[in-house]
Every structure is written in structure tokens, then in C-alpha cells.
C-alpha positions as CSV (number, residue, x, y, z in Angstrom):
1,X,-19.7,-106.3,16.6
2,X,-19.0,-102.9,15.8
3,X,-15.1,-101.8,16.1
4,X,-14.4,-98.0,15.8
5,X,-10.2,-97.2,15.9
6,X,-9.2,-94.0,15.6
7,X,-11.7,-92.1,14.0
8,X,-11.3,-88.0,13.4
9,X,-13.1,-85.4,11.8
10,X,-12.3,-82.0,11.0
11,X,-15.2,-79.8,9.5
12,X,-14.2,-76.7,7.8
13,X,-10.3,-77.2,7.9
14,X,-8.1,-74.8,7.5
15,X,-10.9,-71.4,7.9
16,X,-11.6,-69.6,11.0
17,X,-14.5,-71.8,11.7
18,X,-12.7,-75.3,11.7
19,X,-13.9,-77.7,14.3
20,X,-12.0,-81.0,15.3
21,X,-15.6,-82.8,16.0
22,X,-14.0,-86.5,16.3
23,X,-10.5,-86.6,18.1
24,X,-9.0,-90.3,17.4
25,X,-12.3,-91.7,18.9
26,X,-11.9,-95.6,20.0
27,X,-13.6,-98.2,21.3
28,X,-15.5,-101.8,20.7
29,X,-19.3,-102.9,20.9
30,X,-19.4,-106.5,21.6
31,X,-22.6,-107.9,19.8
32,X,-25.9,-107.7,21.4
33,X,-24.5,-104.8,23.6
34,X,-26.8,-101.4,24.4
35,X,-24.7,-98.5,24.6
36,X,-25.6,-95.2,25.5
37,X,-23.8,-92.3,24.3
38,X,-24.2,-88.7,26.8
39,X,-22.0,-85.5,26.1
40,X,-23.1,-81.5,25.7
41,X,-23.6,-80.0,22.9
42,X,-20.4,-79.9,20.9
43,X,-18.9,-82.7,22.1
44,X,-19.0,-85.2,19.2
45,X,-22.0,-87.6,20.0
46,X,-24.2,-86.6,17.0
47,X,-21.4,-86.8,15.0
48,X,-20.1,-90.0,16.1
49,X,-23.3,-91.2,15.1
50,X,-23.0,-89.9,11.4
51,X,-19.7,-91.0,11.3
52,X,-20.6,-94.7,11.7
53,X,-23.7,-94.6,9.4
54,X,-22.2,-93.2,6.6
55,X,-23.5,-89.4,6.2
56,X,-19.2,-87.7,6.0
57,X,-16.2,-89.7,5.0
58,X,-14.0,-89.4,8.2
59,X,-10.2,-87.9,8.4
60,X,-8.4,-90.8,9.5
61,X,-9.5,-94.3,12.0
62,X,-11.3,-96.9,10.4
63,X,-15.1,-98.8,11.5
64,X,-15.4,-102.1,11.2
65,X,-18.7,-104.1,11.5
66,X,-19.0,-107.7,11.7
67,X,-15.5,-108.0,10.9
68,X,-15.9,-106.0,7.6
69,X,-14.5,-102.5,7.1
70,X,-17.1,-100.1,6.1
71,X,-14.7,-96.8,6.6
72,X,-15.1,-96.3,2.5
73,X,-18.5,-97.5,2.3
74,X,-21.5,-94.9,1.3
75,X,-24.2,-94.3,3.8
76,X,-26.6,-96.2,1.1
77,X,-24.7,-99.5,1.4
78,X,-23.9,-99.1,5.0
79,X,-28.0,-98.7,5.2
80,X,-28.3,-102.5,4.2
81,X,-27.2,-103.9,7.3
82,X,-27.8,-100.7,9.6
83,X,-31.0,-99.2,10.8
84,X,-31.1,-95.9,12.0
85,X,-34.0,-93.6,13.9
86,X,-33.7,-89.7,14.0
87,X,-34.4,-87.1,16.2
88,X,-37.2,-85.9,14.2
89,X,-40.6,-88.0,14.0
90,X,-40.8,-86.5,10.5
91,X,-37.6,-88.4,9.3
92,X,-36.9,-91.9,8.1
93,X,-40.8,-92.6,7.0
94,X,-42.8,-91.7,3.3
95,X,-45.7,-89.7,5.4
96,X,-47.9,-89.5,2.3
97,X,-47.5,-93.4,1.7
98,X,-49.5,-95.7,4.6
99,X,-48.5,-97.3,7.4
100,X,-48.5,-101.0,5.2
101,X,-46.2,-99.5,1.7
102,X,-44.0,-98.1,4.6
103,X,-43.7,-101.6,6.4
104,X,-43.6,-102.7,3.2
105,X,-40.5,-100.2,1.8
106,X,-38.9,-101.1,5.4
107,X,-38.8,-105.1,4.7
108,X,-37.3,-104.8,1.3
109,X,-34.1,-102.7,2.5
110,X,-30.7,-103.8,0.5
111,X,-33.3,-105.9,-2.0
112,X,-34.5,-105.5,-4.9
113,X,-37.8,-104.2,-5.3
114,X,-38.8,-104.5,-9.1
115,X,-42.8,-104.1,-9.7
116,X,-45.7,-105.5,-8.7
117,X,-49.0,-106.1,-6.7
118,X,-49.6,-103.6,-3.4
119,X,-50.1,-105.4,-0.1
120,X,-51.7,-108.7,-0.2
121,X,-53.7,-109.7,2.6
122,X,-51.2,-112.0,3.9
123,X,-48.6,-109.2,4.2
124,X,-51.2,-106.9,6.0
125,X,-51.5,-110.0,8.6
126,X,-47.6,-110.0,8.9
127,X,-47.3,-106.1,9.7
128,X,-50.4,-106.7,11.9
129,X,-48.8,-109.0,14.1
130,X,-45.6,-106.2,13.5
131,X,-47.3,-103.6,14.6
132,X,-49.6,-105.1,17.4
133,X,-46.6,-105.1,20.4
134,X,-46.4,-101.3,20.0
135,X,-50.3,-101.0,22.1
136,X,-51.0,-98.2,20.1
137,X,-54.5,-99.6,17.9
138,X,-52.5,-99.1,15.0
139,X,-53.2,-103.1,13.5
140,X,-56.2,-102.1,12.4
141,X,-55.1,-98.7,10.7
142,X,-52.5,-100.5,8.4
143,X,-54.4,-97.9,5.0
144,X,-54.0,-94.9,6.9
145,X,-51.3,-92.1,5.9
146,X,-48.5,-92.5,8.2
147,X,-48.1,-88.5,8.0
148,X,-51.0,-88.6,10.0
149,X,-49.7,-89.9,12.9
150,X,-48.8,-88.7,15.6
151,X,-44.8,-88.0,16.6
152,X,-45.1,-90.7,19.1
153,X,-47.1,-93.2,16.6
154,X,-44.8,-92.3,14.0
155,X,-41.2,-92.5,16.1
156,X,-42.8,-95.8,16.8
157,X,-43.0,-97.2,13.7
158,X,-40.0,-95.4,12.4
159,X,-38.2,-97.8,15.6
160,X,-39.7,-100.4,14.4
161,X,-39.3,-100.2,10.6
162,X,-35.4,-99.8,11.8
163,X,-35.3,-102.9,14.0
164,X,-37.4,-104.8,11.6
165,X,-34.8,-106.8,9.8
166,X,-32.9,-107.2,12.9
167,X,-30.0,-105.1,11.5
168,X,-26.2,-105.6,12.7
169,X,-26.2,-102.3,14.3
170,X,-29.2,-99.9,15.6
171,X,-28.5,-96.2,15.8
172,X,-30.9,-94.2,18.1
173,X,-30.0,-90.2,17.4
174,X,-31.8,-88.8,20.2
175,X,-35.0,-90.3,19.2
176,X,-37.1,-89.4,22.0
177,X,-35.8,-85.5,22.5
178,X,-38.7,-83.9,20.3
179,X,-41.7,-85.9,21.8
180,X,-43.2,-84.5,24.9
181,X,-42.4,-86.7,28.7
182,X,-45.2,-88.9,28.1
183,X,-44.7,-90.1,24.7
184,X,-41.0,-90.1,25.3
185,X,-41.5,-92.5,27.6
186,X,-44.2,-95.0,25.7
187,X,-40.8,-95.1,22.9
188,X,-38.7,-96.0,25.2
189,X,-40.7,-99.0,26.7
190,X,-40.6,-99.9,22.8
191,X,-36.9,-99.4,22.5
192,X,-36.3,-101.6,25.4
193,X,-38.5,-104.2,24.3
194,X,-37.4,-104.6,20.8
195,X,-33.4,-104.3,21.4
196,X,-34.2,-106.7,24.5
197,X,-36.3,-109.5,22.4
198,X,-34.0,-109.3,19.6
199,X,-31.0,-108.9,20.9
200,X,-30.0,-105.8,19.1
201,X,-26.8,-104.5,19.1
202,X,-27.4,-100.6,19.7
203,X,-25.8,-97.2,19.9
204,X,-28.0,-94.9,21.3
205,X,-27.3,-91.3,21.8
206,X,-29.1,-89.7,24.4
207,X,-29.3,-86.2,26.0
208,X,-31.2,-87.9,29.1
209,X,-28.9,-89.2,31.9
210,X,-32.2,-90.4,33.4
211,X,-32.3,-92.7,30.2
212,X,-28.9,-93.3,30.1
213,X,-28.6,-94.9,33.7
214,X,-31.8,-96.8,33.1
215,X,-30.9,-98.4,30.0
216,X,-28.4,-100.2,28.4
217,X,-25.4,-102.2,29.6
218,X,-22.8,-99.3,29.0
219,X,-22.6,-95.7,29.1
220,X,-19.9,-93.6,26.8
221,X,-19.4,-89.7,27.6
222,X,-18.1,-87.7,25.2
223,X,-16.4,-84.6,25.5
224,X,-14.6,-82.5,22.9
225,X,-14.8,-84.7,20.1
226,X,-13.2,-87.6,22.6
227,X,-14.0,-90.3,25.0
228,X,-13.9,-88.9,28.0
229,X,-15.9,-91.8,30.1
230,X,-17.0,-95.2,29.1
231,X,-18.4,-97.0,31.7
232,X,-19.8,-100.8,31.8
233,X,-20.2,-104.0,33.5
234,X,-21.0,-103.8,37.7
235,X,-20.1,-99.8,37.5
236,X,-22.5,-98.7,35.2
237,X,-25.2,-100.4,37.3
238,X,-24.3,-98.5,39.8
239,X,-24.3,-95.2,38.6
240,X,-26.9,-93.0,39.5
241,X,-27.8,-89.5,37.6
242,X,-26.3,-87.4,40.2
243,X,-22.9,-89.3,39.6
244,X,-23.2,-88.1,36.0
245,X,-23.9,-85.1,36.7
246,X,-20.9,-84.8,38.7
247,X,-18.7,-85.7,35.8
248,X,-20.1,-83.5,33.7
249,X,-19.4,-80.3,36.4
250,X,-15.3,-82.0,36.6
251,X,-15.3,-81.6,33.0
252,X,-16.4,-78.0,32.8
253,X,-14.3,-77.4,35.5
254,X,-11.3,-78.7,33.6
255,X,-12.3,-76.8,30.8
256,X,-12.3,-73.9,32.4
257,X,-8.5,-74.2,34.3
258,X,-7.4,-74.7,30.7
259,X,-8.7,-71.8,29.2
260,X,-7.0,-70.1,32.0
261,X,-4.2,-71.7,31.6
262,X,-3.9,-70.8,27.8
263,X,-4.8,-67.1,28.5
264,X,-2.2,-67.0,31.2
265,X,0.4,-68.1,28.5
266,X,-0.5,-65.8,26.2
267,X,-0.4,-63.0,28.0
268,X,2.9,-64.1,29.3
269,X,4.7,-64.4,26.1
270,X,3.0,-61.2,24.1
């Protein structure tokens, strides 16, 4: 269970460019729940996403996993028991080590690794069997460069390497939104079937709604560094794109009275 209270973030306080990012940001994720997280640029999804994995120490608010406050904790300890996939297929992988060492790296997270031997055959039949569920021939390729790979190959096994320890929490930063419509999609069959088979509890932030209605159990918009949505149970089934689309045109519009609004004020009173 992931338990987020309160959490803010102001970058660059105090100087003309300051940005409230995260604006007292709450909510819980009940274990074995798939959450997807939509907002516009700007409006604190991203951030959110650092914010629970470590990368900034935030303001105020605390996050608690598994009943054990992390707020304090570095991103390197909070790596132990989360995975995490990136937007870019060139992250979270060695692309000059192979396919195997990088299984290999990926299965000794939060352990000691000390020296000794390279892959023994027996492990090379393990991330086999690992690798075989993705359908992309890679079994047999285990001694090839991973930086060879394609972005879709490689956001694959990047997924994978995440989910392999069947972390407490799975973060998915737009991991599809640099692959092109077709390999998008092949990663997001994977997606479902790993966090379906084991039962991963996932935040996944998302700039698709298509994605967003499709998957999951619960859909959280942000706006402005806040919550403006959070939708779950019978409604999210129900939603369809255009409904999210819909939102996201009332919360323009809102935007827009109050900018109105402010002018209106200021003019008034100068």
C-alpha cells in the first residue's frame, strides 16, 4: 500500500521563476491497485512520480509504503523495494553490458553483489524463461548488447527488469510516449500482463487517455500541482475518452475565468 498525505513542492522558491509543482497532494493506493495518472503539461504528474521515488526531498506531506515512512529516505534505498521505467528507452539499462549481466544487475537490486563467476548456464535458463513471455526472440539473444536493441526490445526489458523482483510499488513515467503506435502498443500488452500476473501494485503516468480508460482500476487527474479527479471502482469503467476530454476543456475553462478574474482585480485596485 502506498499512502501519500500532503505532499508539496516548491522549485525555485522565492525567485521569479518559482513553481508550486505539488500543492498538498493526497491520496491512497490500496495494494495490487493500477492507477493511472493523466494531467497537461505542468500539472504535477511527472513530479508526483519523482516525488514518490526519491529523485527531490519534498516541502511538507509525508509517503508511506507498506506501512513504513519513506519521506526522508534517498532515492537509492527507496530503489530496493521500488522499480521504476522511464520515458526514455535509453534509461534504467547498462546498453554496453548484454541482455543476461543486465537481468543479472536487475535480480541483485538492494543485495550485495561482491565478485564472482559471469552467468552460469543455469541462470541463462532462468532469464530465458524471463524473457520468453515478451514474444520478441530475445531467449536466444541473452550475449547480445542490450544497446542494440531496439526502443521497444529495450523498454521491454527495462519493464521487466523493474517488475522482476515483484517490487512493492511500480512506477511507469510515460513509458510508452517515445516509441512509435505500434511498439507502444506491444509494451503495453507487456505491462498489462506483468502487473496482471503479479499482481503489481502500480502508478502509471500516462499522457494517453486511450491508455488511461483501457487500463487500470483507477484514474487520477492532475491539475496545477493538485488532484483535481480521481476516479475508481464502477465509474472509472465507465468512462470513455471523450468524458476525459471533457474534463480537461472544464478545467481550462476554469483556468481561464480565473485569470480573468485576477486581472479584473487588479485593474480595479491600481
Amino acid at each position: 500500500m502506498l499512502k501519500i498525505n500532503n505532499i508539496q513542492k516548491t522549485f525555485n522558491q522565492g525567485t521569479v521563476n518559482q513553481v508550486h509543482a505539488l500543492q498538498g497532494v493526497s491520496f491512497t493506493l490500496e495494494e495490487g491497485s493500477f492507477v493511472c495518472v493523466l494531467g497537461t503539461n505542468g500539472s504535477g504528474k511527472s513530479t508526483l512520480l519523482n516525488a514518490v521515488a526519491g529523485s527531490f526531498s519534498v516541502d511538507e506531506g509525508t509517503i508511506v509504503l507498506d506501512g513504513v515512512n519513506i519521506t526522508g529516505w534517498p532515492e537509492h534505498k527507496r530503489a530496493r523495494y521500488i522499480g521504476r521505467v522511464f520515458q526514455n528507452p535509453l534509461s534504467g539499462t547498462a546498453p554496453n553490458m548484454t541482455i543476461g549481466e543486465n537481468l543479472s544487475l536487475a535480480m541483485k537490486r538492494g543485495k550485495s553483489r561482491g565478485l564472482g563467476r559471469g552467468l552460469s548456464n543455469k541462470m541463462k535458463e532462468e532469464f530465458s524463461k524471463m524473457v520468453r513471455p515478451l514474444n520478441m526472440d530475445l531467449e536466444e539473444r541473452l550475449d547480445n548488447p542490450i544497446g542494440k536493441l531496439s526502443g521497444g526490445q529495450r523498454q521491454a526489458l527495462t519493464l521487466l527488469m523493474a517488475s522482476a523482483l515483484k517490487p512493492k510499488l511500480l512506477l511507469l513515467d510515460e513509458h510508452t510516449a517515445a516509441l512509435d503506435p505500434k511498439t507502444a502498443a506491444k509494451v503495453i500488452d507487456i505491462t498489462q500482463m506483468i502487473v496482471t500476473r503479479d499482481r503489481l501494485t502500480t502508478l502509471m503516468v500516462t499522457h494517453s487517455m486511450q491508455q488511461a480508460v483501457n487500463m487500470g482500476d483507477r484514474i487520477i487527474m492532475m491539475h496545477n500541482g493538485r488532484v483535481a479527479y480521481d476516479f475508481k471502482g464502477e465509474y472509472k469503467k465507465r468512462l470513455k475518452v471523450n468524458d476525459l476530454l471533457a474534463l480537461f476543456d472544464d478545467l481550462r475553462r476554469k483556468d481561464a475565468i480565473d485569470v480573468s478574474v485576477a486581472a479584473l482585480l487588479t485593474h480595479n485596485y491600481v
